[in-house]
N, C-alpha and C positions, 0 to 999 in steps of 0.2 A: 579223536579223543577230545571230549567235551573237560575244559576245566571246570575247577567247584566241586562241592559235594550235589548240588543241582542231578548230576549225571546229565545224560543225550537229553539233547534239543526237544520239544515238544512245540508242535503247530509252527513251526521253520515258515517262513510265510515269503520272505523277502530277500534279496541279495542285492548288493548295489557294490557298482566296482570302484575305488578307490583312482580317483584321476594320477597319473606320474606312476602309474603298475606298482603302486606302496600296498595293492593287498585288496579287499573285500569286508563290506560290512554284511553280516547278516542277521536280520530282526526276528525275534518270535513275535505273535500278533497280540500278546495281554488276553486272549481267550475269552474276552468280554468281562475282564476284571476279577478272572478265575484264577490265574497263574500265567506262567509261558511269558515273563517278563524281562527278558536277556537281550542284550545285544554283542554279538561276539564281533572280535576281529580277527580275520583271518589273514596268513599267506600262502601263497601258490610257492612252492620251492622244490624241482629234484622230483615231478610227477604227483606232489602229492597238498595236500590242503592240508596247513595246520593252525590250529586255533589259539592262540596268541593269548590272546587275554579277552574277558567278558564286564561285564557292567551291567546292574538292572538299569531299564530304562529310567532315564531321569525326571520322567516325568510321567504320570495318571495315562495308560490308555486301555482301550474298551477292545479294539477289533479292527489291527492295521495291517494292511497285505501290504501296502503301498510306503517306500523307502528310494529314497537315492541318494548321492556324495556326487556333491559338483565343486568346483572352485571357483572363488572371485578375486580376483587378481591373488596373492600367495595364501590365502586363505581357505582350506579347504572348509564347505559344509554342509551339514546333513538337514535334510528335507524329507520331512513326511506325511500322510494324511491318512485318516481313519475311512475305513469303508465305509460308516454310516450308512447300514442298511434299511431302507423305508424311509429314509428322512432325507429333508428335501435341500438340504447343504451339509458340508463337512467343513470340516479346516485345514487350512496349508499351513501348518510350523517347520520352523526352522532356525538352525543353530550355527554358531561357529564348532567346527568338531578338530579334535585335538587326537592323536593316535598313542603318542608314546609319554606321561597315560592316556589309554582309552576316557576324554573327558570331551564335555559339551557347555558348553558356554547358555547363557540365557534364551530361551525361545521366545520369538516374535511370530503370530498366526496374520491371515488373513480368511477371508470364507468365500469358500467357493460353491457357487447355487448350482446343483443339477441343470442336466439340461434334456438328456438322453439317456439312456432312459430312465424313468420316475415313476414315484408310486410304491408299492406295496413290492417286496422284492427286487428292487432297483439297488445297487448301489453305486455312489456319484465317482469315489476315484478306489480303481483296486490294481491299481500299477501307475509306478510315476517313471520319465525318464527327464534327464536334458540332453543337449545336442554342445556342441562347442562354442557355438554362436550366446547359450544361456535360453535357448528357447527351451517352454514347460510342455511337455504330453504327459497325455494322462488318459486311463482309459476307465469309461464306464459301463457295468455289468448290469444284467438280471439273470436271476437266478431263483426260478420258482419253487425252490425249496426240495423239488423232486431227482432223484440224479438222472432221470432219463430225460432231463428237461420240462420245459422248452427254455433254451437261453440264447442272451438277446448280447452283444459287446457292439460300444460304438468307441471310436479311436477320435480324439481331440489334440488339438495345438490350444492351451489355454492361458498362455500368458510368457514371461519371462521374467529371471532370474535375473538379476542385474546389483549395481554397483551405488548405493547412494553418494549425498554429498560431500559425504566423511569416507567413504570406502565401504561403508557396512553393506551386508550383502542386503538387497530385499528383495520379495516376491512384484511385481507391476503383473497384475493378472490384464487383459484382452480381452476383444471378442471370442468367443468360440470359435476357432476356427475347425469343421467334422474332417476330418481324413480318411476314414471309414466306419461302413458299417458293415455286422458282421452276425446275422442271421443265425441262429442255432450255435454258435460256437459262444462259450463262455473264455472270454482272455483274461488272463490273470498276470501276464508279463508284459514287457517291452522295452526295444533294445535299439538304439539309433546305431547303424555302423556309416564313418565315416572316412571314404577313400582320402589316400593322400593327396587326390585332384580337387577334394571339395565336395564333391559328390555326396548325398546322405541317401542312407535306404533305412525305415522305419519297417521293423520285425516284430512278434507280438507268437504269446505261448498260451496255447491255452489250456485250460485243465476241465477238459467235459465229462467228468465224472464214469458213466459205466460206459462212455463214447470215449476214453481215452485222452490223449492228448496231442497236438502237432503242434511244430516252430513254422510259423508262414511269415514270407516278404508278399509286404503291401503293396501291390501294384498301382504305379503310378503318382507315388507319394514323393516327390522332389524332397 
């Protein structure tokens, strides 16, 4: 049950999990500045998800798949970027985010340049994740517009999350580093699991339109 008079979700695009098991964000994508401007909060409680409280997004966007809730030291916060489809950068904002209420503190961007793929139909980030270390993935698409394809995803490490000189969280983007590439599959997800040894395995979902959908571990991805 959706709160608001809004009614259910339209264009659901994103879910990002709440670090300390406090719950789930999830984004509508702004539609390209149509509507679908919500960000709810959710809990898991007793088998079942309930949606707590919503917020319009607090800020202007156009068409964002891409969401995640990380912490920097007691501070949880939210991290997002626009798909930017055909265009040859997008930008990485982010907030300090607040739960109980659902509030968001001032955004700081930085711009992240395409790299893989580009062009007409490319888009630079359509999933974001971190890891516990603070390190950034991010995945980028094409998608020629057709649902039977042809679609193109390559899997990126491109920076980290970290702690300024005051405490404040900010973006320090990197080299690209590519972790995969991924032929005909359009990914739209990705999920770092991290064993209690240390261990990480980077996962990815994708959504191939009249080709369905599969959850795959990236082999070989430390």
């Amino acid at each position: 049950k959706f709160p608001g008079p809004e009614g259910p979700s339209s264009d659901l695009e994103s879910a990002s999990r709440i670090p300390g098991g406090k719950g789930f964000l999830f984004a509508e994508s702004g539609q390209e500045g149509e509507g679908a401007r919500r960000i709810f909060f959710a809990v898991y409680c007793n088998g079942k998800v309930n949606i707590e409280s919503q917020v319009t997004w607090p800020v202007t966007v156009e068409n964002v798949e891409a969401t995640e809730v990380c912490q920097v030291g007691q501070q949880l916060v939210f991290l997002y970027a626009e798909r930017a489809e055909g265009l040859p950068a997008t930008k990485l904002r982010w907030a300090k985010l607040s739960l109980n209420p659902l509030e968001f503190g001032a955004f700081k961007e930085v711009t992240y340049e395409g790299v893989d793929p580009v062009g007409k139909g490319a888009r630079p980030i359509v999933a974001l994740a971190l890891d516990s270390d603070g390190f950034i993935y991010s995945v980028s698409a094409y998608d020629s517009g057709n649902d039977d394809g042809p679609f193109r995803s390559v899997v990126w490490r491109i920076g980290k999350m970290i702690a300024d000189e005051k405490g404040n969280p900010q973006v320090e983007l990197g080299e690209d580093k590519r972790l995969a590439t991924l032929d005909g599959l359009k990914v739209e997800s990705i999920a770092i699991y991290e064993s209690k040894k240390g261990g990480k395995q980077v996962y990815v979902g994708t959504d191939d339109e009249h080709y369905g959908g599969i959850i795959r571990l990236l082999p070989g991805v430390p």
